[in-house]
C-alpha positions in Angstrom: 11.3 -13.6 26.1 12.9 -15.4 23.5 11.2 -13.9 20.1 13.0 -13.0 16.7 12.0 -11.2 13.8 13.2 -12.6 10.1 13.0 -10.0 7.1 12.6 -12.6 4.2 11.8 -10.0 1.9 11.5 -6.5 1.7 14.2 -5.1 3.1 16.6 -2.9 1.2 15.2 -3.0 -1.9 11.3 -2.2 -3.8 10.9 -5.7 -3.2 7.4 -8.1 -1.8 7.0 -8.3 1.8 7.7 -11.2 4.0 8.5 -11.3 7.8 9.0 -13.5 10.1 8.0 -13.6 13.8 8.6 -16.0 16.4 8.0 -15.7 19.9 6.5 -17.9 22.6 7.2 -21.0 20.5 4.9 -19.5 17.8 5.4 -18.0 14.2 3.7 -15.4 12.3 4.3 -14.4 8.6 3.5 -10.9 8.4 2.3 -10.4 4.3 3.3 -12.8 1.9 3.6 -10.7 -1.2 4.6 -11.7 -4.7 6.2 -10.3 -7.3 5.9 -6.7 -8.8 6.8 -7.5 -12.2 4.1 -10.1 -13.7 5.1 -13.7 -13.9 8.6 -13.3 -12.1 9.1 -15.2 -9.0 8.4 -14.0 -5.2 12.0 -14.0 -4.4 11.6 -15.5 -0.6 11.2 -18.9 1.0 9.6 -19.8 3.7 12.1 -21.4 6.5 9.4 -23.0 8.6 6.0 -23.5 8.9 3.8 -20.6 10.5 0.9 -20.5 12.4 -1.0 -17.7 10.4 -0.3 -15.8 8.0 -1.6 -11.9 8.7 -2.5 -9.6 5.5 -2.1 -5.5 5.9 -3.6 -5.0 3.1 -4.5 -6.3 -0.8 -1.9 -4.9 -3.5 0.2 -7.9 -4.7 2.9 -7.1 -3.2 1.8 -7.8 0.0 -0.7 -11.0 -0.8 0.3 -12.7 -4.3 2.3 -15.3 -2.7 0.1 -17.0 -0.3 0.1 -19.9 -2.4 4.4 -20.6 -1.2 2.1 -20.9 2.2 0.6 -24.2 2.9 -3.0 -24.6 3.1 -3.8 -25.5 6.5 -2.1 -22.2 7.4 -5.0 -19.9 8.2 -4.7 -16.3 6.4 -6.0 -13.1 8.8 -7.2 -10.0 7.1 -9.8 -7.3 7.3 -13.4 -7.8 5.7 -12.7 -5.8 2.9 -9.0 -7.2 1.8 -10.4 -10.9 2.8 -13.5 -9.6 -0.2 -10.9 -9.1 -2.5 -9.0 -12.3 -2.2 -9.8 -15.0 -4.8 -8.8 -18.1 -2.7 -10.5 -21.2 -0.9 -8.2 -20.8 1.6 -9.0 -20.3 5.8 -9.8 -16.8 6.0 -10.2 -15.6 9.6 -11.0 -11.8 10.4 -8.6 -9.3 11.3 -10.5 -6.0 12.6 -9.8 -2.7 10.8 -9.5 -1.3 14.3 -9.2 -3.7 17.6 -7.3 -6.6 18.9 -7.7 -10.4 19.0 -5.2 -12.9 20.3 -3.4 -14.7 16.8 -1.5 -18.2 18.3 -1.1 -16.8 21.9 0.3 -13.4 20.4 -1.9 -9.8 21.3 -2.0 -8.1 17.8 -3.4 -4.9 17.9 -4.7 -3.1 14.4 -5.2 0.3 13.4 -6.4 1.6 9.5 -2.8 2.4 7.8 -4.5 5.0 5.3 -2.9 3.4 2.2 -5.8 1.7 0.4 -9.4 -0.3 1.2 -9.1 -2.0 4.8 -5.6 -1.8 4.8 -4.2 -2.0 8.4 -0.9 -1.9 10.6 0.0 -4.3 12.9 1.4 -4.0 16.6 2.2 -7.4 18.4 2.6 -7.3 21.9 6.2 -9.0 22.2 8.8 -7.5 24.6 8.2 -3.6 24.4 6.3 -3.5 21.5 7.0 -4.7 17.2 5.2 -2.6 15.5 5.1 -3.2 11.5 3.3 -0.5 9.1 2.5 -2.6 5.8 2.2 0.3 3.3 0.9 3.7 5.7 0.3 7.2 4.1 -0.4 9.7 6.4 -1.6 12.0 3.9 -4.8 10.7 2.4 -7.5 12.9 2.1 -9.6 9.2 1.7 -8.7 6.7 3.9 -8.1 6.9 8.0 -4.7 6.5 10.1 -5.2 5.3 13.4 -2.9 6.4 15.9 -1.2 3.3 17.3 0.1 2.5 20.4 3.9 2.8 21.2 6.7 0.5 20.3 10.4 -0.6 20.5 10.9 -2.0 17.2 9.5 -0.3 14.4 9.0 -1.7 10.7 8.4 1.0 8.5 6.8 1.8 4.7 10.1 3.5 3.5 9.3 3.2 -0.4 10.1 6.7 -1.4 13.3 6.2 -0.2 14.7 10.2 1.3 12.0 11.7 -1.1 10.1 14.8 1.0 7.8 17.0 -1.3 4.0 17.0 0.9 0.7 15.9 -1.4 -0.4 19.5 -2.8 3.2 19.7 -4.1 2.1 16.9 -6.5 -1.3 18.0 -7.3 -0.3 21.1 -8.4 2.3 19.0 -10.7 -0.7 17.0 -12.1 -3.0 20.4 -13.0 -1.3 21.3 -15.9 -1.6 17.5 -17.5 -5.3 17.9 -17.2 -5.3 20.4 -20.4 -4.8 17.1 -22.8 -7.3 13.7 -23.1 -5.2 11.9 -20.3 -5.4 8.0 -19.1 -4.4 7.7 -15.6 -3.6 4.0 -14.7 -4.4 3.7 -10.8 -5.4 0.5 -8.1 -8.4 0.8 -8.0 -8.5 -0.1 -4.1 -5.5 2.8 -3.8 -5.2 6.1 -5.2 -8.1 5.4 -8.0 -10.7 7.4 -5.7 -8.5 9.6 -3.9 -7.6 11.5 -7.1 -11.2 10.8 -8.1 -12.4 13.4 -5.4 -9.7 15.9 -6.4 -11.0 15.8 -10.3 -14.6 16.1 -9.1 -13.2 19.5 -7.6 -11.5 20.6 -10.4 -14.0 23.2 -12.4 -14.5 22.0 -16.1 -13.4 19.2 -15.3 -14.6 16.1 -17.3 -13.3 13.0 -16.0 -14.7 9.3 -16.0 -13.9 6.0 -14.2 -13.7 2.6 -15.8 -16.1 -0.4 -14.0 -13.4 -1.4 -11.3 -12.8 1.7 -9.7 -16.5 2.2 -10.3 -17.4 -1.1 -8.4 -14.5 0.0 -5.9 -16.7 3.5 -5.5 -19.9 1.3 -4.6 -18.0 -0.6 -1.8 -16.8 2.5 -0.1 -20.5 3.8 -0.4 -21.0 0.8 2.0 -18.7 1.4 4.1 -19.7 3.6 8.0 -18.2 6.8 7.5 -16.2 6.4 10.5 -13.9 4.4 8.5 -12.6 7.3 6.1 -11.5 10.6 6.7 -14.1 13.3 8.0 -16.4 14.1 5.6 -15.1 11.8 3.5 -18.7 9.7 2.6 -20.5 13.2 2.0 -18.2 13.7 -1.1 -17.9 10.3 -2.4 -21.5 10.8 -2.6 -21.2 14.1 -4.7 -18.8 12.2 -7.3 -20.0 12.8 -10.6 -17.7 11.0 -13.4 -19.5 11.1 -17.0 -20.7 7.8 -18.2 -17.2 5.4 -19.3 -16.4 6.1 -23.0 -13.2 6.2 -25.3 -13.9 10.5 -25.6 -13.6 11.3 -22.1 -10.8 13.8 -21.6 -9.7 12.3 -18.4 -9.7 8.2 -17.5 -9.1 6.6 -14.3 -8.9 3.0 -15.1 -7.1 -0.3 -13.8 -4.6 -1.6 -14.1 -1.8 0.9 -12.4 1.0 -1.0 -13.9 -0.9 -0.4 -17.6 -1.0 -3.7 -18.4 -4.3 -5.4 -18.5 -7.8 -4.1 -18.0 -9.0 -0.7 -19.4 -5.6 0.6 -19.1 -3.7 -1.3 -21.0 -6.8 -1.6 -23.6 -6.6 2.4 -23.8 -2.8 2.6 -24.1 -2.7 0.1 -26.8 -6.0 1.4 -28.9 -5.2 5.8 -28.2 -2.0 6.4 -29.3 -3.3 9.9 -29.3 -3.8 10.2 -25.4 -1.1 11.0 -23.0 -1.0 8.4 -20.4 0.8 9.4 -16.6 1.7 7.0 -14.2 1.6 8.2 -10.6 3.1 5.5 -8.7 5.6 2.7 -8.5 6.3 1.3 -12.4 6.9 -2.1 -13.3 9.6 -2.5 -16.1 6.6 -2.8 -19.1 5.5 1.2 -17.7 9.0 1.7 -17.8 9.5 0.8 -21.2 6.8 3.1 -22.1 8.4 6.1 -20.6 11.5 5.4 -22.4 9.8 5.4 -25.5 7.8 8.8 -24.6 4.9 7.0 -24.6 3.9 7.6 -21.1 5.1 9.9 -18.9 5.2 9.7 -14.7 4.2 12.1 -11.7 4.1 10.8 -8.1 1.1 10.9 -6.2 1.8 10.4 -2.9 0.2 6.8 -1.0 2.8 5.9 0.7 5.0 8.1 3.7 7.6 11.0 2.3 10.8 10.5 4.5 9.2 13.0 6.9 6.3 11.1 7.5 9.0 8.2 8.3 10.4 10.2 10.9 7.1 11.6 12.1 5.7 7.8 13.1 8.7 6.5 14.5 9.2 9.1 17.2 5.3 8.8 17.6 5.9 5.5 18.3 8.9 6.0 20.5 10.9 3.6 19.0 14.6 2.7 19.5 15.2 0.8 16.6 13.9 1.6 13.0 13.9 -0.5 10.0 13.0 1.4 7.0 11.4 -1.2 4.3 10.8 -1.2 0.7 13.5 0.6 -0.8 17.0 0.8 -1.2 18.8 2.5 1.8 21.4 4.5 -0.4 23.1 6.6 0.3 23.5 4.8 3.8 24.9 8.3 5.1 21.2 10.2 4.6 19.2 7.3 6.0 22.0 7.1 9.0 21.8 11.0 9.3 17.8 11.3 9.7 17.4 8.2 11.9 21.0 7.9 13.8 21.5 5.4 16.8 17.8 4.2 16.0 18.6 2.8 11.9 18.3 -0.9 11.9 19.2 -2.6 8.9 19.2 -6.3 9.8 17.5 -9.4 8.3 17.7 -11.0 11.6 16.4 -9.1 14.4 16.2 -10.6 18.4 14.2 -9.0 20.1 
């Protein structure tokens, strides 16, 4: 079979995702993110035309750019990403768990337990590509679906060699929950996750601002067999105090604290400590710097050993670990060996 795959972003870097596939005469863009820093540009091209574009999942890295697609290209993704997409474009269905032929190509999809109907993709060329959009396999919210095996692996890598398991970073978070604290999350991510671990935290007082709170009513609508076990029974025992300014403890949008509640709370409290728990764009950054916010990881996307754990699941020969930098090569070389790929052009 003559097929190819074509990294156009994403690759050796924290950078949008873009991939390439052709086979059978076809092409697929897998993602078409934009940029993580607001108004910068995408940093990838498209080389030719594709036949569909197909969404994992809704964070703009993975979606912002679909306007650099043309607009007869039709755009597949899951009922609740394709809800969160403001576009007139041709959306067509991906299931959260199934198969469906895209453009004579099988793609099988699985839930990638990352955020809201955020999925994995396996296409059915030569022994099996297998790409993981973002993937966490330690969500105590959303569901990962076991997926079937594959040759060529694409993998969430965006910690990089970073290891330490979830309650490592919980119990780094406890002690910032002593101080009126804004936590700027996705709502469609880690908002609710960390929603269910306040509600358990005696004494708690904690609140949610009206996107996570509108996020909270679509997961109520959601069959439970789309979330962890047990999952929809707490969700339904959530009890944040009505949104105010004198809440101890805020989770609001947006996560890069620019923008919605957040950034209204980090510009009008000088007095609260804000934490970021994820990936920082350069005006977060700026903040830290300053000591006006302060970061912790909370863990959405796979720690190196989750890496390892779905490649040999997936018995793949080659690995391509995306979304971060692969320094030092030696480390990366030294947990994957033979298998590391680090290629932008890939036959397959």
């Amino acid at each position: 079979m003559n097929a190819s795959i074509e990294i156009l972003s994403g690759l050796n870097a924290k950078a949008p995702a873009a991939i390439l596939v052709k086979a059978q005469g076809r092409c697929l863009l897998l993602d078409a993110g934009g940029a993580l820093e607001a108004g910068a540009d995408s940093g990838w091209a498209l080389p030719q035309l594709p036949d569909a574009v197909l969404l994992t999942h809704d964070h703009v890295d993975h979606c912002a750019a679909l306007h650099q697609v043309p607009a007869q290209v039709p755009v597949y993704a899951t009922a609740p990403v394709a809800a969160s997409l403001q576009t007139e474009r041709d959306i067509r269905l991906l299931p959260l768990n199934g198969t469906l032929d895209i453009a004579g190509i099988k793609v099988t999809t699985g839930q990638a337990g990352h955020s809201l109907g955020g999925v994995w993709l396996h296409l059915a060329i030569g022994d099996g590509v297998f790409y993981s959009g973002d993937f966490s396999l330690e969500s105590t919210l959303f569901a990962f679906d076991a997926p079937p095996v594959a040759g060529l692996a694409l993998l969430d890598a965006s910690y990089g060699l970073y290891d330490a398991d979830q309650p490592a970073c919980r119990a780094a978070l406890e002690p910032w929950l002593e101080q009126p604290l804004l936590l700027p999350v996705p709502p469609s991510g880690r908002a609710l996750e960390m929603a269910l671990w306040l509600n358990d935290r005696p004494g708690c007082r904690w609140t949610l601002d009206s996107a996570c709170r509108q996020q909270l009513e679509r997961l109520h609508r959601l069959p439970a067999a789309l979330l962890q076990p047990g999952v929809s029974a707490r969700l339904a025992r959530l009890t944040p105090e009505p949104f105010g300014d004198d809440v101890p403890v805020i989770l609001a949008a947006n996560p890069d604290g620019v923008g919605g509640e957040a950034g209204r709370l980090i510009e009008a409290q000088p007095w609260r400590a804000v934490l970021y728990t994820g990936y920082m764009p350069s005006v977060a950054q700026d903040q830290v710097e300053r000591g006006r916010a302060h970061w912790q990881r909370w863990n959405v996307h796979p720690r190196l050993g989750d890496v390892l754990h779905l490649a040999k699941t997936l018995q793949a020969r080659r690995v391509v670990p995306l979304f971060s930098r692969l320094d030092p090569r030696a480390a990366w070389q030294q947990a994957l060996g033979c298998r590391l790929l680090t290629d932008t052009h890939i036959e397959i």
